[in-house]
N, C-alpha and C positions, 0 to 999 in steps of 0.2 A: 782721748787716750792720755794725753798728759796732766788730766787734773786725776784720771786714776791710777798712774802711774805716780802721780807727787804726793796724793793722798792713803795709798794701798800700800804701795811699796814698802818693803822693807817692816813693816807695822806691825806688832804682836800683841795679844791676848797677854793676860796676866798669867796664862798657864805656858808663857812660853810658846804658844801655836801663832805660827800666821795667821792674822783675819782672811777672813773669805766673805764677797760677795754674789751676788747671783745675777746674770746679767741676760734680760731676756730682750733676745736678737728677731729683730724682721727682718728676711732677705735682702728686700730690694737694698740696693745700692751698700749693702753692706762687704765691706774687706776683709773676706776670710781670713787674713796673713793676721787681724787684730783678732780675732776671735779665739787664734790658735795662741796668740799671747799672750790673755786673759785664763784663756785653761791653764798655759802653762804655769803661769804663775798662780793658780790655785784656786783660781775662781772659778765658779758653779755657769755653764750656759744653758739656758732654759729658751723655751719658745716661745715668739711671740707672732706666726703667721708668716707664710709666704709673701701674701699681698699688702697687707695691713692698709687694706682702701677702703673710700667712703663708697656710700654713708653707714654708718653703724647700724641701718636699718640691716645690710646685707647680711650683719652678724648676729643681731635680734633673729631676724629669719632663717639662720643658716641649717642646715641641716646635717644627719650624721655623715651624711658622702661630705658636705663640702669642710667640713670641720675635720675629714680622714685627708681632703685633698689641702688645705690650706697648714693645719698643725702633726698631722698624724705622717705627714709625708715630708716635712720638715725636717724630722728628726733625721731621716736617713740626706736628708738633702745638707745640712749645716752640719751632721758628723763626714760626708765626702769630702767638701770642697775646705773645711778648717781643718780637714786631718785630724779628728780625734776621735774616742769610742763613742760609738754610739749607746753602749749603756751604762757611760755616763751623763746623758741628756733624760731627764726626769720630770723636768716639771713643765706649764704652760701658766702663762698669760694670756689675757683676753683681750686681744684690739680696743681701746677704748673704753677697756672695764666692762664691756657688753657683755651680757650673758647671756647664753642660748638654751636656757630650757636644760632638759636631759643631756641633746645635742653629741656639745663638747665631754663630757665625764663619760657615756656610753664610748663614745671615740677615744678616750686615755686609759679607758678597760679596754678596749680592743688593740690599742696602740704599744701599750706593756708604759702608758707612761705614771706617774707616782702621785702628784699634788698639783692640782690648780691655785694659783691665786690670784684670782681675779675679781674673788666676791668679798666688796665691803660689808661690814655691819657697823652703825648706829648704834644699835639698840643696846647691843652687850659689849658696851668698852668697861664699865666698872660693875661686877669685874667683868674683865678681858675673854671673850670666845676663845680656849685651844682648839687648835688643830683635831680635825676627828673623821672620819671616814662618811661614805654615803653607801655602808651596809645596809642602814636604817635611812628614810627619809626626813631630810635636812627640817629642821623648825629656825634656822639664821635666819633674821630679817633680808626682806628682798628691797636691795636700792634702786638697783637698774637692771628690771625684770625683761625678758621673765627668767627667772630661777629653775633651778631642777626641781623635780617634784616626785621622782619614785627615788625608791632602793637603786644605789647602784653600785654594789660591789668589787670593790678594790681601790677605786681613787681615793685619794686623802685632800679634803679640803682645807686649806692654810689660808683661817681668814685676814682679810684687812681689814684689823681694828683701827680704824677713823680717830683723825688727829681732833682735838680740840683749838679752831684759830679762836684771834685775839677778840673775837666778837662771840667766842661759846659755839662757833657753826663748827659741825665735822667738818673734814677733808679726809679723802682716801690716800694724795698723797700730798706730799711737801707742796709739789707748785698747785696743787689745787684750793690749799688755804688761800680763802678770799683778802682775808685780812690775818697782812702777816707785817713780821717789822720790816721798816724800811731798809733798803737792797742793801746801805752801807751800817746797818746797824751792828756790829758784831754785840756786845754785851747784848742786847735784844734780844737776835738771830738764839744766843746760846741759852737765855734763861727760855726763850721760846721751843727749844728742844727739850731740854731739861724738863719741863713740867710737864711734856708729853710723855717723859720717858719715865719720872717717876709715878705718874699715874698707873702703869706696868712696874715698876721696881718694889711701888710701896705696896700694891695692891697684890694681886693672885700667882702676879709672874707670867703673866701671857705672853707671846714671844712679841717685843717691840719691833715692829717693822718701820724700817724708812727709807718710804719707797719715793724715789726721785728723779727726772729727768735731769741728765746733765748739766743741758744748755740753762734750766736756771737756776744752778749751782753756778755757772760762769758767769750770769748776768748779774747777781749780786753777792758782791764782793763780800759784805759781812756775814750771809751763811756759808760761803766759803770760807774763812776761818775759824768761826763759830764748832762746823761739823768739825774739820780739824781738833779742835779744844774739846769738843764733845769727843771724839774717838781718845785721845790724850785720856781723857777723864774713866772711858772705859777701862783701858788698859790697868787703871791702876785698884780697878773692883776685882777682888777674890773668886766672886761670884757672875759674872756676868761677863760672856764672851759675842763677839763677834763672827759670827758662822754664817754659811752661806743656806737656804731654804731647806734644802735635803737634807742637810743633818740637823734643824730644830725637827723633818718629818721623820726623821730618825729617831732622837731621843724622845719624841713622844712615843713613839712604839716601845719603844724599849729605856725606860726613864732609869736614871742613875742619879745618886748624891753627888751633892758639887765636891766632895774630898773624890770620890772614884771618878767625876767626870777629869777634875783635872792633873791626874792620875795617867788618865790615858795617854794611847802616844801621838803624836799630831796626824791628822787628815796627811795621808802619802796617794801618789800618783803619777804613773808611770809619762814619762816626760813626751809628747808627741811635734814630733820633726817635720819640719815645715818646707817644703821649695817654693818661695815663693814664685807664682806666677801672673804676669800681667797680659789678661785676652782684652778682646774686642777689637774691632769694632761688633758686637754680637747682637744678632736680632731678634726682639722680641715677639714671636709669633700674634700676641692677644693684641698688641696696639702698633705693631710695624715700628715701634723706634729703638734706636741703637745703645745698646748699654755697655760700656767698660765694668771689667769687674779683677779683683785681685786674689787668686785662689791659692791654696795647698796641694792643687793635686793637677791633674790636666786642665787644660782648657776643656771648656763643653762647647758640643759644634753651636747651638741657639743659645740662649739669654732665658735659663733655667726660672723655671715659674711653674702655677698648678698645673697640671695634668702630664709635664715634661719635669719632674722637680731637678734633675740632674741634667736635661740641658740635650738630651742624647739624640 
């Protein structure tokens, strides 16, 4: 929270809007009181699994029940306990970038949710995959199968276009480049964004994703300044804003010229009030241990998890 409170805060678009990012949450051990923070200040919460446990075999395997019981039951579980609407919670992440077949998307048409992004492509970075539905059956390259394979009606797929590291290998995300500059390199770190960024800027315009675990944004200090000076650098393009996932799945539904985009009037949302609460000791039925948790709303009598997602 503090390197996205020093990095987010306060930070605008050249069209005068706040940036927005999208922040996809897994229960366990997570402090609703930060989640209700992060909306409040204008970021996007997406799903990212109740359990988020190994092995990825269980999420290759999972099926439409447990992908209804793991993300679909989520949604009403992280709009309870953070206080905020549940419709606005849209999108999912996949544990580990696993894919599960039809699975998951059959469950985000049943669940009302909007856009997964969890599937990389390789194949099509130049140019760039948009965003596009699975009306029709997907032809994306499949990284880490298995992939969907029918028609499935209503989700939107938001791919990850794969970064270019220092050695020509994709990456799906930031800390996944094998070969990146060294932790304290900031000029490196920033020409090493940069050429991933205008491969997207100079090319078709696919939306740049820069997808990042925190902890190794902390761990080396020069793409922490680096992204800094990259977001700097944003602010000062005409054309290119910093938005959170649901409104790039937005304007591709409904595309606009950048004079009418930045025209509009900024992403508004109704401000959601917070008590905070501190429970536990609370027991977790599946493994008998005790979990502390920090919520929005009441305490739950057990230690919320699948099949109890509210705790009751």
């Amino acid at each position: 929270m503090v390197l996205y409170r020093s990095l987010l805060g306060n930070r605008r678009s050249s069209n005068n809007c706040p940036v927005a990012a999208t922040f996809f949450v897994n229960h366990e051990y997570t402090d609703y009181t930060l989640v209700n923070e992060l909306y409040n200040a204008g970021h996007e919460i997406a799903l990212h699994s109740i359990t988020h446990q190994v092995p990825t075999d269980y999420w290759r395997d999972a099926d439409y029940a447990t992908m209804m019981r793991e993300i679909g039951d989520q949604r009403s579980q992280i709009a309870h306990f953070a206080n905020i609407p549940i419709n606005t919670v849209h999108g999912v992440r996949l544990p580990f970038l696993q894919m599960s077949g039809n699975a998951s998307f059959q469950m985000m048409a049943s669940a009302g949710l909007t856009y997964d992004i969890s599937w990389p492509t390789n194949a099509l970075r130049e140019p760039g995959l948009w965003p596009y539905t699975l009306n029709f059956r997907s032809t994306q390259d499949c990284v880490i199968p298995p992939c969907p394979t029918a028609s499935i009606p209503g989700p939107w797929v938001i791919p990850m276009i794969t970064w270019t590291d220092l050695q020509g290998l994709p990456c799906s995300m930031v800390d996944n480049c094998f070969h990146h500059p060294h932790g304290a390199d900031q000029e490196g770190w920033f020409q090493f964004i940069m050429r991933n960024f205008q491969r997207h800027y100079n090319g078709n315009r696919a939306p740049f994703g820069f997808y990042v675990h925190e902890w190794f944004v902390r761990i080396n200090p020069g793409l922490r300044f680096a992204l800094e000076r990259f977001l700097d650098f944003l602010s000062n393009l005409d054309d290119a804003f910093m938005v959170n996932a649901k409104e790039v799945a937005n304007w591709v539904q409904n595309p606009v010229s950048v004079n009418n985009y930045r025209q509009r009037p900024c992403r508004s949302h109704v401000r959601a009030p917070c008590s905070a609460t501190f429970c536990g000791p609370l027991r977790a039925p599946a493994d008998n241990k005790n979990y502390y948790m920090q919520v929005c709303s009441r305490c739950p009598r057990v230690y919320p998890w699948i099949n109890n997602p509210l705790g009751l």
